[in-house]
N, C-alpha and C positions, 0 to 999 in steps of 0.2 A: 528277453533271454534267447541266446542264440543254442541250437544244438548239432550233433553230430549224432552218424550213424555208425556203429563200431560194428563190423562182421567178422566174426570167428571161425575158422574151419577145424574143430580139433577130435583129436580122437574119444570116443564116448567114454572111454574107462577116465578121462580127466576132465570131464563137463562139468560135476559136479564143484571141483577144484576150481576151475578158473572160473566158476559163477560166483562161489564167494568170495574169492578173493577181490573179483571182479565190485562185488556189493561192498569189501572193507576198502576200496580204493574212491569208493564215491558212487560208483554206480547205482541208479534205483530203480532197474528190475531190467528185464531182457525177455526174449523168446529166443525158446529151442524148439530147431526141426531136427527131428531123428533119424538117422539111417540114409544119411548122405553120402557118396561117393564120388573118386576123385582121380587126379591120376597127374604126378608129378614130371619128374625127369627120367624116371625109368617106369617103364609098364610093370603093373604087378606082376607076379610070380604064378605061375598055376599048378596044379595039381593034378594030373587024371582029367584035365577040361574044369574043374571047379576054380575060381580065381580066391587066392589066398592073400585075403585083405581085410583091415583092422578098419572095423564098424566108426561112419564119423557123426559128429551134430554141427550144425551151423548154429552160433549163438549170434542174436540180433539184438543190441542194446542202442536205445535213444539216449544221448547223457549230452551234459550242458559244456561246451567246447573249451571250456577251461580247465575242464577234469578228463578232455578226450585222451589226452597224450600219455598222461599219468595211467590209468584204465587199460590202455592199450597197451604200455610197456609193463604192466603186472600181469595182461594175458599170457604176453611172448613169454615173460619169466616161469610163471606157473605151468603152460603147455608146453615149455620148455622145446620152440618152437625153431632156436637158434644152436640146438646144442647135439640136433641127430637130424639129419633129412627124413621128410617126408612126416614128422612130425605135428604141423600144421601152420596155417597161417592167417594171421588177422590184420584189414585196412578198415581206414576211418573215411568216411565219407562228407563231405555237408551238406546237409538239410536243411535245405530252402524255407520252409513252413512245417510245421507241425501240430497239431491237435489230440487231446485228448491227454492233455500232462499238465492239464491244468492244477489238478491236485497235488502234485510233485512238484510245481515250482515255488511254494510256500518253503518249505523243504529245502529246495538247490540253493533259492536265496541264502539262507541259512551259510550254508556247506562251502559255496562260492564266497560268501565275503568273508570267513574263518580264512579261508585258502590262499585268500589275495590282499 
């Protein structure tokens, strides 16, 4: 079983959104790092010296390459990624090897050959 790495940059008030959705699209499980920062095509705004910017999480999901694509275009939809700038942004990666998903690939098998 081959997999992929899906990285998310989105804003914290929709992390919760695009993790399930992310889990009803096939996904089975991910980490979040909190309180990321970033900086598009324009510099944030400031205030009095303070910079006025909307709090991010990066989500890190391992998932099986046949459910990469689909997973990834339910992120963009939910974080709604394509529809305001600066909103945020997710690429997939491939993963050479992997460990520790042993328990999960009973599971993917499942999910993969319903899919295909």
């Amino acid at each position: 079983m081959r997999f992929k790495l899906l990285i998310a940059f989105v804003e914290d008030s929709k992390t919760d959104a695009v993790l399930d959705a992310a889990r009803d699209a096939g996904a089975t499980g991910a980490t979040v790092i909190n309180n990321a920062r970033g900086e598009g095509l324009n510099k944030k705004k400031t205030f009095f010296g303070l910079t006025l910017e909307v709090q991010r999480d990066v989500i890190l999901l391992v998932v099986e390459e046949h459910l990469a694509r689909s997973i990834l275009e339910t992120i963009e939809e939910v974080g709604e990624f394509d529809s305001e700038k600066g909103q945020g942004i997710a690429l997939q990666l491939n993963i050479e090897d992997v460990v520790g998903v042993a328990h999960q690939i009973e599971e993917l098998t499942k999910v993969v050959g319903d899919k295909l």
